[in-house]
N, C-alpha and C positions, 0 to 999 in steps of 0.2 A: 490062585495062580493057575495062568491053566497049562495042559499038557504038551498045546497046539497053537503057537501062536500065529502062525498064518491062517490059518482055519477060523481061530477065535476072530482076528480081523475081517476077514472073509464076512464071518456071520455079522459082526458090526456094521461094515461097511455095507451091507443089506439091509438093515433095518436103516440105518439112513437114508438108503437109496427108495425104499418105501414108504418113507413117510415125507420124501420132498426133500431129502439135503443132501449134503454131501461130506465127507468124512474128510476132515486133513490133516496135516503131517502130524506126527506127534510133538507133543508143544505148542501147535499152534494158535490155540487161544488161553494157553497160561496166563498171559498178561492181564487177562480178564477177571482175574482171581488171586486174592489171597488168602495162604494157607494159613491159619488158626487153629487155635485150641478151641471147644465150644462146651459150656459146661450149660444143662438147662436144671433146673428149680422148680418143680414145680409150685404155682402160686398159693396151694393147698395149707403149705408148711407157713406155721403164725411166726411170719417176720414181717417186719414195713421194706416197702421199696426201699427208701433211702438209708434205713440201715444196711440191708441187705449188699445195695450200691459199697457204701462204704467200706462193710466188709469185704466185698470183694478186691475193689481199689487196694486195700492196704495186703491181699494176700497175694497179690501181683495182678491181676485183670486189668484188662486194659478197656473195656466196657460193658453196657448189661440192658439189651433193649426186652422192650415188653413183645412178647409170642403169642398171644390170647393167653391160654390156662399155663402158662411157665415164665418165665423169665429167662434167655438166653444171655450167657455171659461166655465175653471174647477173650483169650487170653493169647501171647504170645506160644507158639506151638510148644516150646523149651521150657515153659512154665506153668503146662496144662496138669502135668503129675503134681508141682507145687501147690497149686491153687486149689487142685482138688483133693487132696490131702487135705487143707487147711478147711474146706470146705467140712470132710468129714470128720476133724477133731472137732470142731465149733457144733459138730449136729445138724448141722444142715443136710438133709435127703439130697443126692444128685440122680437126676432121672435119666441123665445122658450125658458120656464125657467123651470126648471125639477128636479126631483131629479130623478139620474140614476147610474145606475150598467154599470161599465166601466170596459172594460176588461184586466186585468195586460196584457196579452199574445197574440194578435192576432193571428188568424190561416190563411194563407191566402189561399182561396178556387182557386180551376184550375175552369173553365168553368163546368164541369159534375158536380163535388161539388156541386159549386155554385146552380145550379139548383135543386137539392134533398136538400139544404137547404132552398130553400128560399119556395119551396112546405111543406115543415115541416113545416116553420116561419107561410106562410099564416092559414095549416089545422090548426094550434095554433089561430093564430086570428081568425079564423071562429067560434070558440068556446066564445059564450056569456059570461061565466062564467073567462077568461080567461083575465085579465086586462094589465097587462105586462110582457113581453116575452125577456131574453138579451140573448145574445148569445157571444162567444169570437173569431167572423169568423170575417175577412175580405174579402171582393170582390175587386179586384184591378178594378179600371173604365175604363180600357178596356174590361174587363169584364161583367161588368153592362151594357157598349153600345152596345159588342152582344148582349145579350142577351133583350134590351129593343125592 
């Protein structure tokens, strides 16, 4: 939280304005997202997908798509302390449990995109006051492997 929140806006509303956009009201692109529970797995831990799947379905998740090296599994937000409970009696490792803003719509960025977004994403984190940042971009991983 921060101390100043005209100020913290202040500084937001500047890294937008440097990198080509423009800041609006607040709420204004919530529609664009919904809020979830996110549990990832990493693929490390000897389970099969489809068990894996199943167990989740039956500990409340409501889906479980593949992430390169994890498996990300979706739960209703009111269900994420259940699932992941149930996760942790059963033994399954969890690498990451969250409550996160998921984007109905990915956008998916070419290479120059990608780049002017992810300098946006960072000047945002570079910002103290500034705790989570979502976005509704996709980078395809050939992408990301240029670019690392």
């Amino acid at each position: 939280m921060t101390d100043n929140r005209n100020r913290t806006a202040s500084d937001v509303r500047h890294v937008f304005t440097k990198y080509g956009g423009n800041m609006g009201a607040s709420g204004s692109v919530g529609w664009m997202f919904d809020r979830k529970g996110v549990i990832a797995v990493d693929k490390s831990h000897p389970i099969a997908e489809d068990e894996l799947f199943t167990f989740a379905v039956e500990a409340g998740a409501e889906d479980m798509t593949d992430e390169g090296d994890q498996w990300q599994i979706t739960t209703d937000p009111t269900e994420l302390n259940a699932v992941k409970k149930a996760f942790e009696q059963h033994g399954i490792p969890i690498a990451l449990s969250e409550i996160s803003m998921i984007p109905k719509t990915p956008v998916e960025l070419t290479k120059d995109e990608a780049v002017k977004v992810l300098r946006f994403m960072d000047a945002l984190d570079d910002n103290d006051d500034v705790q989570d940042a979502y976005g509704n971009f996709d980078i395809p991983a050939e992408v990301l492997e240029e670019l690392a």
